[in-house]
C-alpha positions in Angstrom: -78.0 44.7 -226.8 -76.2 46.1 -224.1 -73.6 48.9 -225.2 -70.0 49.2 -223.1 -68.3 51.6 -225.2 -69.3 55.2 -224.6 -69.4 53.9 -220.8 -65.9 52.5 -220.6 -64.3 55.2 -222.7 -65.7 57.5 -219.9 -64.4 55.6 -217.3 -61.1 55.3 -219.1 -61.0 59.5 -219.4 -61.7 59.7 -216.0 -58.9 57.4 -215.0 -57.1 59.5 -217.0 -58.2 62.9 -215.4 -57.5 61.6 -212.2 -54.2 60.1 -212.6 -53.3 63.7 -213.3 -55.1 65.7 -210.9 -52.9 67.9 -209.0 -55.0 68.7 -205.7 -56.8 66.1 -203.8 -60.6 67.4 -204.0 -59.7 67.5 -208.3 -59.1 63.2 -207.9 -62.5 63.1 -205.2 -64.4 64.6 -208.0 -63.2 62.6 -210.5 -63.5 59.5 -208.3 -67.6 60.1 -207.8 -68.3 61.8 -211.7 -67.5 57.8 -212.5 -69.4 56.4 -209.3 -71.7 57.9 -210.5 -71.5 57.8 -214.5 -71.9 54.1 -213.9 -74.5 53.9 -211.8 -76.3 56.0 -214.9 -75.1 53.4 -217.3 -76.6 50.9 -215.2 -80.0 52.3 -215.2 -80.4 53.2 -218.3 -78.9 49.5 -219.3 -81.8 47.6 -216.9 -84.0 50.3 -218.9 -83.1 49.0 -222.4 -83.2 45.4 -221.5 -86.9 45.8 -220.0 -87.8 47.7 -223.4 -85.9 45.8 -226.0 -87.9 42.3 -224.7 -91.0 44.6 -224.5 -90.4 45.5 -228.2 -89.5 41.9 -229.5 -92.4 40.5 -227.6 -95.0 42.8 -227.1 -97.2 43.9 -230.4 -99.8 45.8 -229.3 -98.7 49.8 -228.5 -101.1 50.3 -226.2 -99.1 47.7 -224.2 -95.5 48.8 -224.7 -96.6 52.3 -223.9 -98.2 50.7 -220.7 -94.8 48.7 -220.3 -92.8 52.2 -220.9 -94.9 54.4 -218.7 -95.8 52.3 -216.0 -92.8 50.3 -215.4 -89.4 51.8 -216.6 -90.7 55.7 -216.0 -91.5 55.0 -213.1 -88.5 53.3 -211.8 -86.0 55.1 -210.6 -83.0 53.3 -209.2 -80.6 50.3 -209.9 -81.3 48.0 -206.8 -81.3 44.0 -208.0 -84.7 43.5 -205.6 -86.4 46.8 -205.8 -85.4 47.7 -209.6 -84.6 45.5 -211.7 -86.0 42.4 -210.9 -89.5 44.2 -210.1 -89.7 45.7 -213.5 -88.7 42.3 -215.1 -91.4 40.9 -213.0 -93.9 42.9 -213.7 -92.8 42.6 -217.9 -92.7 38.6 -217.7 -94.1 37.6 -214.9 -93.3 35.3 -211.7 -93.1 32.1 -213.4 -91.2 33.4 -216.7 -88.8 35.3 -214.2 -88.2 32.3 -212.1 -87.3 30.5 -215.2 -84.8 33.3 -216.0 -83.4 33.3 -212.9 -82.6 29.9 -213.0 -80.8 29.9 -216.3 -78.6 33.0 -214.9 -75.0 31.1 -213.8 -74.8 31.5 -210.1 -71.2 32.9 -209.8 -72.6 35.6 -212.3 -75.6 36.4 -210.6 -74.2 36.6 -207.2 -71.3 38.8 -208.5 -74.0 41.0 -210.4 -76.4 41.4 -207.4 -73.2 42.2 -204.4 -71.8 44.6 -206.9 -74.8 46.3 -207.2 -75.1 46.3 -203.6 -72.0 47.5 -203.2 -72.4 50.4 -205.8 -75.3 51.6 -204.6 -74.4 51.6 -201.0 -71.5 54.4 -202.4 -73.7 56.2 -204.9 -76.4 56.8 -202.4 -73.4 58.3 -199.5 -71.8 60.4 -202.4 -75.2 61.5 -204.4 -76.6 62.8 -200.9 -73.6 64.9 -199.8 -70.9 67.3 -201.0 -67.3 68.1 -201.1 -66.3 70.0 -197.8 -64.2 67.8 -196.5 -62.6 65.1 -199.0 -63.6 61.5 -198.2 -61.7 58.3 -199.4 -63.5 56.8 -201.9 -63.0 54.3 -205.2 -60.7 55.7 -207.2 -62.2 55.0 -211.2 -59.8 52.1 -211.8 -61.5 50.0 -209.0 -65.0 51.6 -210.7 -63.9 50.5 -214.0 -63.3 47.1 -212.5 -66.5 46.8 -211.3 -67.9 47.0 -214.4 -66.9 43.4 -215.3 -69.0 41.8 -213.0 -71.8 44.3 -213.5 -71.9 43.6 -217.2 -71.6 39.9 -217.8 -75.0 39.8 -215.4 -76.4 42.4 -216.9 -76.0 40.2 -220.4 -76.8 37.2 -218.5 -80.1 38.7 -218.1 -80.2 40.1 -221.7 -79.6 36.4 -223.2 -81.8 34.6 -220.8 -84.6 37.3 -222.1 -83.9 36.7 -225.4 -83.7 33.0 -225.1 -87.1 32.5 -224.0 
């Protein structure tokens, strides 16, 4: 299962925070802390689904240590190609991922995989720099409102895993 809470009531406080910073560079940090707090969330949620269907399928614990050291350790990133798609690859397999793919709403999944795009196209400019000057970037209500799309594929995933 997929949890939203801690992640949204972050969000939500960092909304807050910035609504009442007072200098602009207070709002820019406020603006990347949830950039990048969901970008963590997202990890760590592609994490759990891979383990969770690991757990519910696989018995042996030589194979969900396998599944935990040489697949989700050893990932590090949220890209839909590169990350997650790879790791559920390598868990399922071509065939069983085609399968899931297909049972994945289109609107969903190509929401899911351009906001991941997008996400990581701003995590990776702000994770790689610092503060001197103050760029424009999301302010945490349009990061918050990414989450939406980010979540139902996310699930989308999660179901079709668990459907199987």
């Amino acid at each position: 299962m997929i949890s939203k809470t801690y992640i949204l009531a972050n969000l939500r406080r960092l909304d807050a925070a910035y609504g009442q910073a007072t200098h602009q560079k207070h709002a820019f940090y406020f603006s990347k802390l949830a950039i990048l707090e969901l970008c963590g969330w997202i990890e760590m949620s592609m994490d759990d689904i891979v383990m969770c269907h690991c757990r519910r399928n696989v018995r042996e614990q030589k194979y969900r240590d396998y599944v935990k050291k040489q697949i989700v350790d050893r990932t590090y990133g949220f890209d839909y190609e590169r990350h997650f798609k790879s790791m559920l690859i390598r868990l399922v397999g071509v065939i069983a991922f085609e399968k899931i793919e297909r049972n994945i709403s289109v609107p969903i999944q190509t929401r899911f995989i351009a906001e991941l795009g997008n996400l990581k196209s701003l995590r990776d400019g702000l994770a790689h720099t610092y503060a001197k000057h103050v760029p424009m970037i999301d302010a945490p209500s349009t990061t918050t409102g990414r989450f939406t799309s980010l979540y139902a594929g996310l699930k989308a995933y999660d179901d079709a895993l668990r459907s199987r």
